[in-house]
C-alpha positions as CSV (number, residue, x, y, z in Angstrom):
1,X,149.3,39.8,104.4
2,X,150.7,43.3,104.8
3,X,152.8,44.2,108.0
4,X,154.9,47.2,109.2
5,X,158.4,47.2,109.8
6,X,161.0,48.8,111.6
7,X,165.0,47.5,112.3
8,X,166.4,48.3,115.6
9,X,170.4,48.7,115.6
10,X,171.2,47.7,111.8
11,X,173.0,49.5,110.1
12,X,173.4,49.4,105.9
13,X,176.0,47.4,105.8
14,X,174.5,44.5,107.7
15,X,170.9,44.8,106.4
16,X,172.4,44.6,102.9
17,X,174.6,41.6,103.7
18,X,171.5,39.7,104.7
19,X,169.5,41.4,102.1
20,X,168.7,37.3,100.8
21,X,167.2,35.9,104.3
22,X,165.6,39.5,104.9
23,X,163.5,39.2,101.6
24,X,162.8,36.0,102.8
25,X,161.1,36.7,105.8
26,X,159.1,39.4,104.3
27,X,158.3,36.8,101.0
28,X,156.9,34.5,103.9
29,X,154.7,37.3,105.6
30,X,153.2,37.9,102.4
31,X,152.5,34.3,101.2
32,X,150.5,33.7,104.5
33,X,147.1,35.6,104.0
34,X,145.0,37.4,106.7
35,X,141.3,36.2,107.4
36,X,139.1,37.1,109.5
37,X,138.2,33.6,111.1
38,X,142.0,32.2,109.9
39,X,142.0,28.5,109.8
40,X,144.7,26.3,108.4
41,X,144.5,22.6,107.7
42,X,147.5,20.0,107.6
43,X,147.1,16.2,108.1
44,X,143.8,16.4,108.4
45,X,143.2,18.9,111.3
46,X,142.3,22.2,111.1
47,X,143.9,24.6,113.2
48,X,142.9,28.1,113.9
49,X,144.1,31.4,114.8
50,X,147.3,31.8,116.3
51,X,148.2,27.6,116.0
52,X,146.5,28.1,112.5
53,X,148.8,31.1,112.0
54,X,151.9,29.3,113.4
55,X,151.7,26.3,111.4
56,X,150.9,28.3,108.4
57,X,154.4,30.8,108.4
58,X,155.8,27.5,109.8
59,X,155.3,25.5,106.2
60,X,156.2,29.0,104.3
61,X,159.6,29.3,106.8
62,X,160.3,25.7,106.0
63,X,160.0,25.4,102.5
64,X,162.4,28.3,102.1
65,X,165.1,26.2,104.0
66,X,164.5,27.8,107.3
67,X,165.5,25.4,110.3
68,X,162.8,24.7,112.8
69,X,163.1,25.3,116.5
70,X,166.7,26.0,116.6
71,X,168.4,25.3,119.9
72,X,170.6,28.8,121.0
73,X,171.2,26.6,125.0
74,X,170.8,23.2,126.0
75,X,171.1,25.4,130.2
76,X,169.4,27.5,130.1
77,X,166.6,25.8,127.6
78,X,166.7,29.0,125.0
79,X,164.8,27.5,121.5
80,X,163.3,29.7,118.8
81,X,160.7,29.5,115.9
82,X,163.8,29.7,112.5
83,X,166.6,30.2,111.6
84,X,169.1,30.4,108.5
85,X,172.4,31.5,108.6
86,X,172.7,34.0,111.6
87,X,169.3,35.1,111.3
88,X,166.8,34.0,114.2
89,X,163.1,34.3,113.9
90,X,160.3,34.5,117.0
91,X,157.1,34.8,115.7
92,X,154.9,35.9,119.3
93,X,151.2,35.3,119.9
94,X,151.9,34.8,123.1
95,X,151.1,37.3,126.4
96,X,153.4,40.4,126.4
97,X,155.5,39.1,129.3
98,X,157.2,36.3,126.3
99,X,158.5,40.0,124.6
100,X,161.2,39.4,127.4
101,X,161.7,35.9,126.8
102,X,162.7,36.9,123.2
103,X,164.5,39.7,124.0
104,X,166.8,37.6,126.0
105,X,167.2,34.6,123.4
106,X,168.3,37.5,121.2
107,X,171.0,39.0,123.9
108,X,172.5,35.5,124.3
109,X,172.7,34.9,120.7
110,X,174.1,37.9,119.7
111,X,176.9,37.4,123.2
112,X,177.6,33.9,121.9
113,X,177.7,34.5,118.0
114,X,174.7,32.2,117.5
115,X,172.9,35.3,115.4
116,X,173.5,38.3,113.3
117,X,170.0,39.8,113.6
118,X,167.2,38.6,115.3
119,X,163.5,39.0,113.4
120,X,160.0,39.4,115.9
121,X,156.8,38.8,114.4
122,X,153.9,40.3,116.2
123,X,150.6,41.2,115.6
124,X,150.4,45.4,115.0
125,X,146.9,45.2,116.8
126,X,145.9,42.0,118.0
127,X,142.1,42.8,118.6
128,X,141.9,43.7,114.9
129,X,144.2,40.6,114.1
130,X,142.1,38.2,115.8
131,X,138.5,40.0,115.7
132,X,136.9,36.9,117.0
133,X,139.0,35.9,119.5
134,X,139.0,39.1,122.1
135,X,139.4,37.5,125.1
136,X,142.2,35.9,123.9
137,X,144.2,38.8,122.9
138,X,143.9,40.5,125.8
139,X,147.3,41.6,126.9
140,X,149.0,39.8,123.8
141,X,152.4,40.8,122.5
142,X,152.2,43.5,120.1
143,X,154.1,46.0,117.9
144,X,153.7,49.1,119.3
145,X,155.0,47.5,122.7
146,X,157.6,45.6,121.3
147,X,158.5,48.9,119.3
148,X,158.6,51.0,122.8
149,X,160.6,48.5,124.2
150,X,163.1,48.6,121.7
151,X,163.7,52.3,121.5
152,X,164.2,52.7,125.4
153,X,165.4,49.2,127.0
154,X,169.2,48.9,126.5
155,X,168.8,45.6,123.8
156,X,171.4,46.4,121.2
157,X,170.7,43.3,119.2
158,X,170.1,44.1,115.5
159,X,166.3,43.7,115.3
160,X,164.0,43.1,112.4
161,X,160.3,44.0,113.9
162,X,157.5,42.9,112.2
163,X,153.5,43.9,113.2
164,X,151.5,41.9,111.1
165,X,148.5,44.0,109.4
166,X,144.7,42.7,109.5
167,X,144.5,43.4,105.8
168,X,146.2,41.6,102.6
């Protein structure tokens, strides 16, 4: 699917030392394509929407070596979505209160060296995203909030920000 993108404190010389995992990430956001009623099978279950969507980048994330649910803290409990290297991925379909959540698995990463640059996957507009699903969306994490949030809140973790497009 198409996205837009925007890095948050990353500078040259960083985004080209990660240049691999970076093209990595995008690689997976465009192997995963968007559909109006988005469904996903595995083991005989199909799941839909956002766990259909989860599972979906989940298999593209892992078959590009990407670790699963990484553990940043055993106290506090601080787990993401990937990771390779020093790059840490939250992919949120959640309600736009979890932006925090994220924002502070990021801080504590980047405090304790556990990441280099942390990557947020959102939906750009999540009524568009998930056309059938409106009640569901309301209030949902998005880019433009996630965006706004990084250009005035004081998070100075390198930032990779992806709003996933309702087109392919």
């Amino acid at each position: 699917m198409k996205s837009t993108t925007a890095f948050f404190h990353c500078g040259d010389y960083l985004r080209e030392t990660l240049r691999d995992e970076i093209q990595e990430v995008q690689s997976v956001i465009a192997a995963v394509r968007w559909a109006y009623e988005f469904g996903y099978r595995e083991d005989g279950t199909t799941y839909k929407h956002q766990a259909g969507y989860n599972r979906a980048f989940g298999r593209e994330f892992r078959n590009r070596g990407w670790e699963p649910q990484p553990l940043l803290s055993r106290d506090p409990r601080l787990i993401g979505d990937f990771r390779k290297g020093l790059v840490f991925v939250e992919i949120q379909f959640g309600n736009s209160a979890a932006l925090y959540r994220d924002y502070y698995k990021f801080q504590y990463g980047l405090a304790n060296g556990l990441l280099s640059l942390a990557v947020l996957i959102v939906p750009a507009d999540p009524g568009s995203f998930f056309p059938t699903r409106p009640k569901s969306v309301q209030n949902m994490a998005d880019y433009s909030l996630a965006h706004t949030c990084f250009s005035v809140l004081p998070i100075n973790v390198p930032t990779f920000l992806i709003g996933l497009l309702a087109e392919n």
